[in-house]
N, C-alpha and C positions, 0 to 999 in steps of 0.2 A: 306674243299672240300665236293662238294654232288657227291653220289654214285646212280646212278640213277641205276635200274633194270627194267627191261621195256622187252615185246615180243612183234612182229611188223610182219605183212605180205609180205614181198618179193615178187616181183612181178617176179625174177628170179629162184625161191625157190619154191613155192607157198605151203609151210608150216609158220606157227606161228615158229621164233625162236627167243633164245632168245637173249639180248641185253644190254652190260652193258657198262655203259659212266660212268667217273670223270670227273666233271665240277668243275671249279673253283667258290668259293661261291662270289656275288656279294660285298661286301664289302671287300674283300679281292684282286681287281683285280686293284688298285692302277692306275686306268686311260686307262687299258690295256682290251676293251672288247673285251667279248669272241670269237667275228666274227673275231678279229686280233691275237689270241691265236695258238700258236703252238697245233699242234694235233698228234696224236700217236694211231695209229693204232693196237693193240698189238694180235696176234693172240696165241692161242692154240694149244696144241699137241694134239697127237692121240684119248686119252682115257681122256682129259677134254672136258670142254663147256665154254662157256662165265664169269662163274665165277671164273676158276682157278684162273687166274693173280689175282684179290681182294681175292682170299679165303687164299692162299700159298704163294703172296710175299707180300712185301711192297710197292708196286707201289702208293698207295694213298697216301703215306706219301713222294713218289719222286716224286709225281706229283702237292702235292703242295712248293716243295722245287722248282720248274719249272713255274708254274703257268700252267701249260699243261693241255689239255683238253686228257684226253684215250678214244678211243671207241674198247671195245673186243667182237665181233661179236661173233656168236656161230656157227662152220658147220658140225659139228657131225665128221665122220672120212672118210670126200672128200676128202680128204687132197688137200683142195682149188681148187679143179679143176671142171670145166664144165663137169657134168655128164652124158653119152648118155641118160640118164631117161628123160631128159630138166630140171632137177634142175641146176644153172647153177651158181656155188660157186664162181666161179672166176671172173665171170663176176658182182657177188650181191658185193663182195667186193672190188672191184675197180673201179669200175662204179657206179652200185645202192647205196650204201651204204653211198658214200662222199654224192651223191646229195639227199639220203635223211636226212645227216645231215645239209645242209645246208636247205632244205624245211623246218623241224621241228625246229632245235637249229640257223637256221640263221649262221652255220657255214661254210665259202664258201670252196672250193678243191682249194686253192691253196699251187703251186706245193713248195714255196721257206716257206711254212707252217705246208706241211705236209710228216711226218716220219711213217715208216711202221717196225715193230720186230715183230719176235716170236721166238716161242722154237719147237724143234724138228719136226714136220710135219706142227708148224706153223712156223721155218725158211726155211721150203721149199717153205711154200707160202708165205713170205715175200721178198723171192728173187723173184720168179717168177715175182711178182706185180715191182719190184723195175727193174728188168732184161728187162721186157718185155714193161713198160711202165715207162721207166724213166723222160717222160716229167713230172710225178705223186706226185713225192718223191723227198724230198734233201736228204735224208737219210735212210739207209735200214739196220737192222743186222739180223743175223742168228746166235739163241743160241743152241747151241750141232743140227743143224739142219739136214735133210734129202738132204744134196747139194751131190748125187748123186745115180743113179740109181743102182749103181751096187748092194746094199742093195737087191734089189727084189730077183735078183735070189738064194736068201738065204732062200725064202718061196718057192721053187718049194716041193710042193706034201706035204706042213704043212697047218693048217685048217685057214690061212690067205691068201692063193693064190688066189682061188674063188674073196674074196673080195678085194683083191688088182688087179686082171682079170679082172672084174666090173670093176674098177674105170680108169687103165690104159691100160687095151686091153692086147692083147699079151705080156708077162712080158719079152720073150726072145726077142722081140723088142724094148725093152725101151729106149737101147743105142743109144742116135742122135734125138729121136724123141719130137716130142713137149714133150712130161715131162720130158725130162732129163736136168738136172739147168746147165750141160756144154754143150748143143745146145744151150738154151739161153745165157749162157755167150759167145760162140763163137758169136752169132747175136750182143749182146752189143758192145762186143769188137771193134765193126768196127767204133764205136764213142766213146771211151772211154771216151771222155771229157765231152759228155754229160747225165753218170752217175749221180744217187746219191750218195753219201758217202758210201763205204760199208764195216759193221765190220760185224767179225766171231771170235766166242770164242766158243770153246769146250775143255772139260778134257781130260786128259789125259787116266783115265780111261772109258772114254764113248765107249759101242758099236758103234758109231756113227763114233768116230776121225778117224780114217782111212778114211772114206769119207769126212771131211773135209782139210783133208791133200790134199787129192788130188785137191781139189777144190783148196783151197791157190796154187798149182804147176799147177795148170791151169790159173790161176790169174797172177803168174807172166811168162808164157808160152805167155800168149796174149797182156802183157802189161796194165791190168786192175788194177787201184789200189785199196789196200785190207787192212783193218786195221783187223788183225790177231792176237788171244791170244789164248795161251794154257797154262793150269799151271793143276794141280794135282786136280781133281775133275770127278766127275761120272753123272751120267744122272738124275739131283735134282735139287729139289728149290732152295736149297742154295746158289750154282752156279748159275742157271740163273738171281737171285733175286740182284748177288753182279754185273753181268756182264750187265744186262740192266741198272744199275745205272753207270757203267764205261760208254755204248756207249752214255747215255743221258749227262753227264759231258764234252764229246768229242765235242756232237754236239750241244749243247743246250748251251745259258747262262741265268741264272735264269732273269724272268719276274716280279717275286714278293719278 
């Protein structure tokens, strides 16, 4: 596999960020080119960049066990969202982002192609993209993710509210509003069928699992289906590294 590292201009962004793709190496693609390659979207937490997933798991070694192309975008800590600033994260990565993979790498957005994961503030924005625009995605997971708001009001008057203020507005309004991931699951819900696939794995011991509890009991409140694991683990590589390989074995059958 080549590991491309690369920064690039956003025209949504309009900062230099940066940008890291696994490509499958040409001899290696057994008839299967890269414009027909499954793709995988893989985002970040709060406090990485573009290089966690290559630095902290194995993802290059499960993505040539796939023949998969990854692109891990960097967005500092928007946590994926269109910022009042006009930087506009959500929109670079679900929009900008596919069409400028397919301008440069010739890789086109299609939807029965491409899969979208992350971890913690990157499975908030992976639901978001999969929730909000399911024509996008066959498939979406959230690892130990941020799948719900009630978290915030846990920074009321800690030196995170400011920046969580910024990003989300009024934090004692969060419940119902565009960033809360059960207003978008209540809007999915009304077409459930025409979902992507959608896993969620979190430990047991993550600050997180109580919010994904809830999530799963609103999944099966709306009749949305949920591939759901919980087993004994905390907010780490380890975990996320064993469970993006569970959800790509789910969805994926190897190309090479």
């Amino acid at each position: 596999m080549a590991l491309i590292r690369m920064e690039h201009l956003p025209a949504n962004i309009k900062v230099n960020l940066p940008l890291y793709i696994i490509l499958p190496e040409p001899d290696r693609m057994n008839g299967i080119p890269v414009r027909e390659r499954k793709v995988l979207y893989l985002l970040h937490g709060l406090s990485d960049d573009a290089s966690a997933w290559s630095r902290y798991s194995t993802i290059e070694l499960i993505a040539r066990q796939y023949g998969l192309v990854v692109v891990m975008p960097s967005v500092g800590r928007s946590f994926y969202v269109d910022q009042p600033n006009g930087q506009a994260y959500f929109t670079y990565l679900t929009a900008e982002l596919p069409q400028y993979m397919e301008d440069v790498f010739g890789i086109p957005p299609k939807r029965e192609n491409t899969l979208i994961a992350g971890l913690s503030m990157g499975g908030y924005g992976a639901f978001k993209a999969a929730l909000l625009h399911p024509e996008r995605y066959f498939a979406a997971a959230s690892l130990s993710g941020v799948l719900s708001m009630a978290i915030m009001s846990t920074h009321a008057g800690d030196e995170r509210q400011a920046e969580f203020t910024h990003i989300f507005g009024d934090l004692s309004q969060l419940n119902g509003s565009q960033h809360d991931p059960l207003a978008w699951l209540q809007q999915a819900a009304q077409n459930p069928a025409a979902l992507p696939k959608l896993f969620v794995a979190c430990g047991l011991q993550d600050d997180l699992y109580p919010l994904n509890r809830m999530f799963k009991a609103a999944c099966e409140q709306l009749g949305v289906p949920l591939d759901f694991y919980e087993e004994d683990g905390g907010h780490t590589w380890p975990f996320w590294d064993k469970h993006i390989q569970r959800f790509l074995s789910l969805v994926l059958e190897p190309q090479v």
